[in-house]
Each structure stands twice: as C-alpha cells, then as structure tokens.
Legacy VTK file of the C-alpha trace (Angstrom):
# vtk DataFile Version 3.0
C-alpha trace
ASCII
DATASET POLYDATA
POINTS 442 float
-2.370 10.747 49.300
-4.053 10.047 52.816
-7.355 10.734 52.987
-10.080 10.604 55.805
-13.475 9.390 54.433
-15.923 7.973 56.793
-17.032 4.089 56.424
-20.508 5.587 55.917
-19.211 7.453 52.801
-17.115 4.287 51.176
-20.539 2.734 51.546
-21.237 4.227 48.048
-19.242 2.301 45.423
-18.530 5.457 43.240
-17.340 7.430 46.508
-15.120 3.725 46.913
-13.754 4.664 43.448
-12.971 7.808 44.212
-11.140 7.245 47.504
-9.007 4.751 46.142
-7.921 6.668 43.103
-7.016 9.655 45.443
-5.272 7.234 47.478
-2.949 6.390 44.216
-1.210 9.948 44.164
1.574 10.820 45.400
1.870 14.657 44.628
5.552 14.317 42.261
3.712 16.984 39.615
5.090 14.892 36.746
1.054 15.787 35.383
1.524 19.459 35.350
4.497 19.553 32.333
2.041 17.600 30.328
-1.332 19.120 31.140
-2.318 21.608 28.137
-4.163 23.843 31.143
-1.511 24.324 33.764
0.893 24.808 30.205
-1.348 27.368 29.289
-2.162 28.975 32.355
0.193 27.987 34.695
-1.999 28.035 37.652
-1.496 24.626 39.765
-5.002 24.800 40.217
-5.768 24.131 36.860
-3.108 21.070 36.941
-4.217 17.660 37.837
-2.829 17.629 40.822
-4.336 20.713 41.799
-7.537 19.707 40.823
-7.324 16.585 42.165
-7.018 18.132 46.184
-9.893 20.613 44.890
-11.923 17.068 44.410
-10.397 15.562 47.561
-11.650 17.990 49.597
-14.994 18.294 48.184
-15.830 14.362 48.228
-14.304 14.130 51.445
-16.705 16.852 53.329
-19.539 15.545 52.023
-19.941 18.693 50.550
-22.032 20.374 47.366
-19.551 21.909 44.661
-18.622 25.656 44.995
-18.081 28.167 41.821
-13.657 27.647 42.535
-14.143 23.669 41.565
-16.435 24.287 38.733
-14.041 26.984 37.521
-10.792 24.838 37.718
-12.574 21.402 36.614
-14.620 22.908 33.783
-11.031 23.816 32.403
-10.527 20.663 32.067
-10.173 18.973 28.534
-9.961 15.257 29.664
-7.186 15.099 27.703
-5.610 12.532 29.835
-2.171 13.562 29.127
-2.022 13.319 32.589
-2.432 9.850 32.847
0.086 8.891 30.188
2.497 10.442 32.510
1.790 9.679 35.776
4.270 6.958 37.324
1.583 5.834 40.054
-1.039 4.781 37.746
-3.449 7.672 38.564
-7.107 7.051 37.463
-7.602 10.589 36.686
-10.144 9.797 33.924
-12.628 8.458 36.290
-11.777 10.474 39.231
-12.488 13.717 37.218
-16.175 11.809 35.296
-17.070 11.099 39.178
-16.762 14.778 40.108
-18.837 16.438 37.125
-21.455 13.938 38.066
-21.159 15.137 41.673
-21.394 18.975 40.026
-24.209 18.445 37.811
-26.498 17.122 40.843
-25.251 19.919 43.233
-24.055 22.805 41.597
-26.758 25.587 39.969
-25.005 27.188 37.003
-25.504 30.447 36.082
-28.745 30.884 33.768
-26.593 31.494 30.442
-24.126 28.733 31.302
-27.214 25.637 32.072
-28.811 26.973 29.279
-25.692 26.641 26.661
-24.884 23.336 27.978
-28.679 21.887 27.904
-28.621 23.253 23.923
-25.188 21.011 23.580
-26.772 18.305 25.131
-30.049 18.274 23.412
-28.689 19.558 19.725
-25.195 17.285 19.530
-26.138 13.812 19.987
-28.940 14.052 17.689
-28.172 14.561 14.127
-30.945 15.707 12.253
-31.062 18.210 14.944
-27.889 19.244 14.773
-27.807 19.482 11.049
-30.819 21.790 11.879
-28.735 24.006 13.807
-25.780 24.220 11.583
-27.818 25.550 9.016
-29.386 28.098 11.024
-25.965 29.221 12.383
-25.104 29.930 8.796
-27.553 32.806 9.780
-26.170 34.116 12.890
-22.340 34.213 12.157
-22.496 37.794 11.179
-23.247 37.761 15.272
-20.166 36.311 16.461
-18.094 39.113 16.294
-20.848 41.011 19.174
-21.071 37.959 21.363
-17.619 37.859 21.882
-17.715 41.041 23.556
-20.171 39.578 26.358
-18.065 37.107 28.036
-21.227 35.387 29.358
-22.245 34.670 25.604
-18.791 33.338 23.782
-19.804 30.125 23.966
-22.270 31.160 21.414
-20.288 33.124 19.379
-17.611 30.106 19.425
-20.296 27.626 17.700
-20.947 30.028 15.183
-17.772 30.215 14.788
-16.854 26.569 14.677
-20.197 26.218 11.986
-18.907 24.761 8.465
-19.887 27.183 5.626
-20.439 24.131 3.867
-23.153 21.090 5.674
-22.277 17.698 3.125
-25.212 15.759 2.052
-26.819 12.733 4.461
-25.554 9.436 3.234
-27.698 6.161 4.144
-25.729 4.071 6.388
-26.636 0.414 4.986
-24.904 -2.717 5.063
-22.142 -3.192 2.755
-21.145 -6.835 1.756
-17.692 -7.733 1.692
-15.577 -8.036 -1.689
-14.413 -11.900 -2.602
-14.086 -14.018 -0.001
-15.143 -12.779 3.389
-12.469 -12.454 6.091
-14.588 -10.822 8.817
-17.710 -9.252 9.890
-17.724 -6.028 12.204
-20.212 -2.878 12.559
-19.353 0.866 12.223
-20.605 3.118 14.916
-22.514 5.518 12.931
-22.165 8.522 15.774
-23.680 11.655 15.947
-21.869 14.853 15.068
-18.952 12.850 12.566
-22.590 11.882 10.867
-23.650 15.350 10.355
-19.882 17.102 10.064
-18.452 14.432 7.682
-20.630 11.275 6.370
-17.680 10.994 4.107
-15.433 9.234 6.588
-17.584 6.652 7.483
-18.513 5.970 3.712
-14.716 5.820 3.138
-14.139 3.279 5.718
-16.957 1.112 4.916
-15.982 1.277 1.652
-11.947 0.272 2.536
-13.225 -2.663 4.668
-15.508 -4.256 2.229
-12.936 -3.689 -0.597
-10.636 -5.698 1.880
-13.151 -8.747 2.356
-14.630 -7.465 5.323
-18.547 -7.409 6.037
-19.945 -4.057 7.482
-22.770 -3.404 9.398
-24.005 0.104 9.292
-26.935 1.938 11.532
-28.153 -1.427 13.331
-31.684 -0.586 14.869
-31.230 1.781 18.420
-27.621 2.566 17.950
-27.058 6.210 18.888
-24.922 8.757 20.076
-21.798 6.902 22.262
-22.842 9.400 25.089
-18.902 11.177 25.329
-20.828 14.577 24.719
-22.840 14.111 27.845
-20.923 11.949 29.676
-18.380 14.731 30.096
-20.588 17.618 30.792
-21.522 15.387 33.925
-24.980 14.218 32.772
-24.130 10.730 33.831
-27.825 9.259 33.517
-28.017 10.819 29.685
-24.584 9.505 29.264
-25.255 5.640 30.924
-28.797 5.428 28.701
-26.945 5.745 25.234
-24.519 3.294 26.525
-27.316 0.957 27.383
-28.747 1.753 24.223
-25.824 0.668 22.125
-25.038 -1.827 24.332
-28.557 -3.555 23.069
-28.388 -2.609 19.493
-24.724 -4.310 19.177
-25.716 -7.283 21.304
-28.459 -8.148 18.906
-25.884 -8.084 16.366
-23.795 -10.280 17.937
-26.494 -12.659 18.171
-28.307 -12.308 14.780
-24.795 -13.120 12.989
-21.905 -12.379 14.735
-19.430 -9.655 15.167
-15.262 -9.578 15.036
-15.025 -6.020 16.237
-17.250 -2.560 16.641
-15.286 -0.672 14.613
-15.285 3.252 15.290
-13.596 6.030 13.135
-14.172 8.829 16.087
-10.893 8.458 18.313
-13.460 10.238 21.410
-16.458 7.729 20.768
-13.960 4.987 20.896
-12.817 6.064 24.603
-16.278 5.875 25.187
-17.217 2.781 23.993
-13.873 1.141 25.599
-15.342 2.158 28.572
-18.763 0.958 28.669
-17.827 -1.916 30.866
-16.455 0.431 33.506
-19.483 2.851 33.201
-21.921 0.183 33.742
-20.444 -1.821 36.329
-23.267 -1.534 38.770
-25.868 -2.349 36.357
-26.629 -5.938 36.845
-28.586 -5.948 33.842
-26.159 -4.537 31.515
-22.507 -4.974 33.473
-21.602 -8.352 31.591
-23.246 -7.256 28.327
-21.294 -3.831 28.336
-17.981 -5.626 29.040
-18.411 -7.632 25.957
-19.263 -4.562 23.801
-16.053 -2.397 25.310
-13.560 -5.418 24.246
-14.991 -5.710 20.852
-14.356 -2.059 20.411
-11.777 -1.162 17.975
-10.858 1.866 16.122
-10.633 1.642 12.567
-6.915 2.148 12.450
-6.532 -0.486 15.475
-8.384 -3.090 13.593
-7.056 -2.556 10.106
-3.748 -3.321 11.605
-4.741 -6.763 12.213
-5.594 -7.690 8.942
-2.956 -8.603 5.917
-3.355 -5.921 4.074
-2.400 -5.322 0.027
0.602 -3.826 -1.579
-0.924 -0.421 -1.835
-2.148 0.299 -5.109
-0.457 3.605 -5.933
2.464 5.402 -5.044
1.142 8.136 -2.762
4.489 10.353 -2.774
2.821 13.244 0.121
4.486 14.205 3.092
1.885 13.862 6.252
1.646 15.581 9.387
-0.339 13.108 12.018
-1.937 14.654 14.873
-2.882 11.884 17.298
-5.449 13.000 18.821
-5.432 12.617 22.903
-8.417 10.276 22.743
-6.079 8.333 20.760
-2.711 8.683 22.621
-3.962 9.004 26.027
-7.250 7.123 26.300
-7.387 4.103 24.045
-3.567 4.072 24.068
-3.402 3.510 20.477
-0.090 5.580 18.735
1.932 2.865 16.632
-0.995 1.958 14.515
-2.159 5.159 12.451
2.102 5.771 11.843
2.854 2.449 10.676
-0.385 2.055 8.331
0.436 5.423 6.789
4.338 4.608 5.865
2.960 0.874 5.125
0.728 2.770 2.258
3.435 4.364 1.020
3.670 8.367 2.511
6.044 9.878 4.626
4.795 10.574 7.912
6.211 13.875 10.289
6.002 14.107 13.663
5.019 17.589 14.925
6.673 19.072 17.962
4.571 18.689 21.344
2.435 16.040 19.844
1.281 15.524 23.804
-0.444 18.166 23.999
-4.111 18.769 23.325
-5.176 20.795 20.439
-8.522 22.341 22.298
-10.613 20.783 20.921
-12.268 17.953 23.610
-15.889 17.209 22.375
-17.449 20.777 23.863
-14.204 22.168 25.413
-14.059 24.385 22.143
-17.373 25.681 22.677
-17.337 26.014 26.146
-13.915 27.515 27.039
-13.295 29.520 23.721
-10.212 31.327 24.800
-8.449 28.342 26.060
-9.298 26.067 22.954
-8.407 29.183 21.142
-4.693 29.320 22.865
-4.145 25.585 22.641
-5.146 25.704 18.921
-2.752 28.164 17.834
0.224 26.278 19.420
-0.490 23.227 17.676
-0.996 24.752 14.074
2.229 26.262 14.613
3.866 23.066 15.593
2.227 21.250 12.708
2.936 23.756 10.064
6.514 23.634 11.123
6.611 20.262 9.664
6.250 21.406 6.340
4.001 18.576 5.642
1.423 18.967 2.651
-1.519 17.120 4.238
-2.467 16.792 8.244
-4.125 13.522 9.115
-5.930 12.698 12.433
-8.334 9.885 13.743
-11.103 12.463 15.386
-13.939 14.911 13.816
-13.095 17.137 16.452
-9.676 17.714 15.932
-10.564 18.000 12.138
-12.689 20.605 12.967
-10.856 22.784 15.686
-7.448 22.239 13.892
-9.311 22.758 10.232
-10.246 26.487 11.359
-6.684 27.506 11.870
-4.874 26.463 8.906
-5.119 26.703 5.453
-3.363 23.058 5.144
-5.502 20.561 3.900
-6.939 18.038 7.572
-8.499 15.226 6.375
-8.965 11.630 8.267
-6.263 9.477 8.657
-8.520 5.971 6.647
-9.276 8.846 3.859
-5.701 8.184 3.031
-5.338 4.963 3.659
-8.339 4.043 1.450
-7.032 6.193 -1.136
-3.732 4.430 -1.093
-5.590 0.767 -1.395
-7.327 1.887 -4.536
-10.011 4.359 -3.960
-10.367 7.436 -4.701
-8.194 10.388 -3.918
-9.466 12.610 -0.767
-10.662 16.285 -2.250
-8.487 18.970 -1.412
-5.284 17.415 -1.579
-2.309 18.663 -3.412
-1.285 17.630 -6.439
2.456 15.705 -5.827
3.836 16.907 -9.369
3.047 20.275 -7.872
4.293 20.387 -5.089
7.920 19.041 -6.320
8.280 21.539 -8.575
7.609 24.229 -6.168
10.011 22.331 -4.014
12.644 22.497 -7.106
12.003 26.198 -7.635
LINES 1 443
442 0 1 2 3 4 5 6 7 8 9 10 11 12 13 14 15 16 17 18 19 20 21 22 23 24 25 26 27 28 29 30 31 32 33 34 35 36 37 38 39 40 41 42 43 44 45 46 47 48 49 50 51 52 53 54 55 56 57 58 59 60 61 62 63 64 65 66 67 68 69 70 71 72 73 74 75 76 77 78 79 80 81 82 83 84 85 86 87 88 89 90 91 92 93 94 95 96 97 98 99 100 101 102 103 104 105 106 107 108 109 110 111 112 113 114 115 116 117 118 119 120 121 122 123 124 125 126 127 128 129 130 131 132 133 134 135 136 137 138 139 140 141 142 143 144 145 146 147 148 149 150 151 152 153 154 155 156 157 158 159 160 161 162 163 164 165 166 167 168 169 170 171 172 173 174 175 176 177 178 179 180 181 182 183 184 185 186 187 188 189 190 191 192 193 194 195 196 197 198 199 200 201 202 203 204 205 206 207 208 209 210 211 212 213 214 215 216 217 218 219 220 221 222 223 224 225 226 227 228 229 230 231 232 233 234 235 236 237 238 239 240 241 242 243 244 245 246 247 248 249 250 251 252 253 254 255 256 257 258 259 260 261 262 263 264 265 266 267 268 269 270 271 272 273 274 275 276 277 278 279 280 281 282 283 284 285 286 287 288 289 290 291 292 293 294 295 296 297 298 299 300 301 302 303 304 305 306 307 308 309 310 311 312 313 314 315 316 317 318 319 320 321 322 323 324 325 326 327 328 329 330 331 332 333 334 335 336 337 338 339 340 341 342 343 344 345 346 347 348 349 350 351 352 353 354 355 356 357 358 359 360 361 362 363 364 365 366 367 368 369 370 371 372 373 374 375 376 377 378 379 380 381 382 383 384 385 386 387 388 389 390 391 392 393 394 395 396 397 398 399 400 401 402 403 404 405 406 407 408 409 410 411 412 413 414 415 416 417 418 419 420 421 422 423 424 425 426 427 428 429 430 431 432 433 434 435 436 437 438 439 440 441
C-alpha cells in the first residue's frame, strides 16, 4: 500500500510504526473470510482491510478521528484472525492498538459511551472492586430486560447480563513449594477479573505445578492487572503503567531467586504480557527490562509441555470439545499444545467447525458491542455442540464466560482437566462417564 506521510510525521516513532505496517498490505482480502466482523456483517468496512484505509487516511491527514472510524474500529474484537491469514505479514495488532490510542486522545464519545467505558476501566482491573460490582449487579438484573430497549444503555444491560449468579470465595494467592525434588521455579500472574470470576483455576494450576516438582510464586508485591482491558479500549498510558508495574514486581523476582517462566492461565493476559517488550520500546527505563519479562512469558499449557510429565493417573474416558481461544491461536500462536496435553492425559479431543473464528467475547467486546458478541456467540455454541462432546475446554476466562452463557454443556479450563487427569481432583460439573455410556447404549 503506498502511502504519502510527510518526513515531519515519520518523525514520531509510533506514526513510523504505523506507516510501515500500512506499507506491508497489499489489498488480496484474504483477512475478510476470516474476520468474525466482515463474516457477520459483511460490510468491507468492518474487514481489516477496510479498516485499515479508514486508519490510513486518518494518520495520514494528520487528522482527529471522526464518529465512521470509531464505528468500524470499535467493532473490532482484536481477534487477530486476520493476521493468521494474511500472506504479507500484516501487523494488524499494532496498527489497530496505535489507532485507539490516536481515538482516545482525539475523539469525544458520547456521554453514555465515556462513561461505560471509564466504569470498565476503573471496575475490571481491580478486583475487590469488581467483586463489588458483581454483587451489586445481582441487584439490577431484573433491569436488563428495559435497558436493552435503549440502545444507548445495552452495554449495561449486557454486564448484567454477563454477571455470575454465583461470585466463588477469594482464595489467598501464596507461594506453594514444589513436591520432591524441585525441577523449576516460575510465578503465576494472579490477574484481575480470572481472580474474581474463577480463583479456582489458578489454585488448580498452582496446585498441578507443585504436584509436578515445580516451585510457584503467587501475588509477588505490585503485580496487577496485565493492562489488556485498557490497553484495548485505547487508554495507552493506563495500559503502559500496569506493564511497568509488573514489569518491576517480576524483575524483583528474578533477582530475589530466580524465575524459569511467568506462567499465565488467561490466554488474553498472556498476549499482553508477550508484548510488553513491544509496548515499552521507547521507555529507556523499562525497554530492556520488559523484553526480558515478555520472553519469560508462558502460558500454562505452553510451559507444561516442556516438562516430562507422568503417566496420567486415571483413565479420564470424556469426549472434549477445545475452543482455542483467538488470544491463543492468533496472538501467542500457541494451538498444538492444549490438543496434545489433553489426548496425552488420556481424553478424546473434537475439533469444532470454524474454530477460527472468534466467539465474541474479546476482554470488553461482549459488553460493549452486545449484539455482535451476541451473533458470534451463537455460531460457535452451535458449532461446538455439534461435536457432541460432553465437556468444552478453553485456555481464557472470557471465553468461559461468554461461551458458558449459551450452553448448558459443562466449560471449564483446559489445566482443570489436565490436573484432574495427573491426580487431583475431578472439576465440578462434569459428567459422570458410566453415565454417559449408557445413555450412549440406550
């Protein structure tokens, strides 16, 4: 793609970025039969090649963002299906974080849309506030069914829908010492709304490592939120101070005793945290630091399949569905992992159709564009029930959550499983195998 920026503009490293990312495309559309939007839609706009001219044009002209941008980039989930596809090495992640920053410093939002996104931003990266919240929402979801109505306020009425009837317990995140001889040391990104949603999965995968020799450091002073929820609404200073923020708390660690890996059981923190080096790259104070941090980052399933692990200690016998969530596929890259762990451990694992495409959820996206998330949700609970799996597993509280509310099949995290088959104990909710074969024989 030729473009025409000035040498004043290129001046600006980010703009630099930009230019040459834009420069990378070459307009074949092989994004647009894998981006859930333009699937969903079908309005090139709201493909990555269409929005990719819209950002052209803006960053090119030097100009403030208009209400058609905001429109067609909002819509995006960040999926980066895109990039998974594209033949000319498109850096569509980074183009697309460069133009929300450029948005959130020049576009004013209508009052009921900066006001839902500062309550995101102030409620979802803090847990004991958004614990807080979920209880009160317990409250208001008699309410969704009226905000709906306004289209202004279904954001609103999509958190209270999205609100868990149920709010589990705090757990302490301490340091857990590894089982017989120790074979590594690593700490667990405690996170923010996983914390709050499900404790239990971090538990579970402390609990796993240790059991497999492996030290685990929990909740080391200042770690935080990753920043993803910010980061992607365009708040880039929130989103670069809880990087620096982890970035010291880790480093510390690495000091104070050493670390083989950050090990992170949230498949959209762990695009995050992979990305720290890139994020901070004009930081002189932190650039070095952060690129340390991003290559010790490792998601849980990533780093369990460097270890030697056990012959599994039962005989599982369940059919699984796994969802890989696009953080997984399409940002960190990671898909042979979480399939070969779970047939390793002894269940048979079902792919289900369109597997590409996003499920709606994308850290906010479900709160924020209800009727899109909506749409994308249905088609992939369809696609997974077709499997006629028994259980769903996936590596991301988010997709838990989004896919959990359209399906009466049991979701449950992909190291719940894997623990379970390595001898702890059995994840609630699943069925019982004796069951289900003699439903099967009837």
């Amino acid at each position: 793609m030729q473009t025409t920026f000035t040498p004043q503009q290129l001046a600006d490293p980010r703009v630099a970025e930009a230019e040459a990312i834009l420069r990378k495309c070459v307009h074949c559309g092989f994004c647009t039969a894998t981006c859930p939007t333009y699937v969903t839609l079908g309005n090139e706009l709201d493909s990555p090649r269409g929005r990719i001219y819209l950002i052209k044009d803006m960053l090119e002209n030097g100009r403030p963002a208009d209400k058609e941008i905001v429109t067609h980039v909002d819509r995006c989930l960040s999926c980066l299906a895109c990039t998974t596809t594209c033949p000319s090495g498109v850096d569509y992640m980074h183009l697309v974080d460069h133009a929300r920053a450029h948005i959130e410093k020049t576009y004013r939002r209508p009052l009921i849309d900066r006001l839902t996104r500062s309550v995101l931003a102030q409620v979802l990266p803090y847990p004991g506030r958004f614990r807080t919240a979920l209880r009160l929402a317990r409250f208001g979801r008699p309410l969704a069914p009226l905000l709906r109505r306004v289209a202004a306020l279904a954001p609103f009425a999509a958190m209270l829908d999205l609100a868990p009837s149920r709010i589990p317990a705090a757990r302490p995140a301490e340091p857990i010492a590894a089982e017989g001889a120790r074979r590594g040391r690593v700490a667990l990104l405690t996170g923010c709304a996983q914390s709050v949603l499900d404790p239990g999965i971090n538990a579970t995968t402390a609990r796993l490592l240790a059991r497999l020799g492996v030290e685990v450091v929990q909740n080391p002073a200042g770690e935080g939120c990753c920043g993803a929820l910010v980061h992607h609404m365009g708040r880039e200073e929130d989103a670069l101070s809880a990087a620096r923020r982890n970035v010291d708390a880790w480093t510390r660690e690495i000091d104070a005793g050493g670390l083989d890996a950050i090990i992170v059981t949230a498949s959209g923190c762990g695009t995050t945290v992979k990305d720290y080096g890139h994020m901070l790259r004009l930081d002189p104070g932190y650039a070095e630091k952060a690129v340390r941090i991003s290559t010790l980052a490792k998601d849980v399933t990533e780093y369990l399949a460097t270890l030697d692990l056990p012959a599994p200690a039962i005989a599982p016998g369940l059919t699984v569905a796994y969802h890989s969530a696009c953080s997984m596929q399409h940002g960190q890259k990671i898909t042979r992992e979480p399939r070969t762990l779970l047939k390793q451990a002894g269940f048979t694992v079902r792919e289900p159709r369109e597997g590409h495409l996003c499920c709606g959820s994308a850290g906010t996206y479900n709160i924020l564009q209800p009727e899109i998330a909506a749409k994308l949700r249905k088609r992939k609970v369809a696609n997974i029930e077709a499997t006629g799996a028994a259980v769903i597993a996936t590596g991301n509280i988010g997709c838990m959550t989004q896919i959990g509310t359209g399906t009466d099949m049991p979701i449950v995290h992909t190291v719940a499983l894997l623990d379970w088959a390595y001898g702890g104990p059995k994840p609630a909710g699943l069925p019982d195998v004796a069951a289900l074969e003699m439903v099967a024989a009837e």
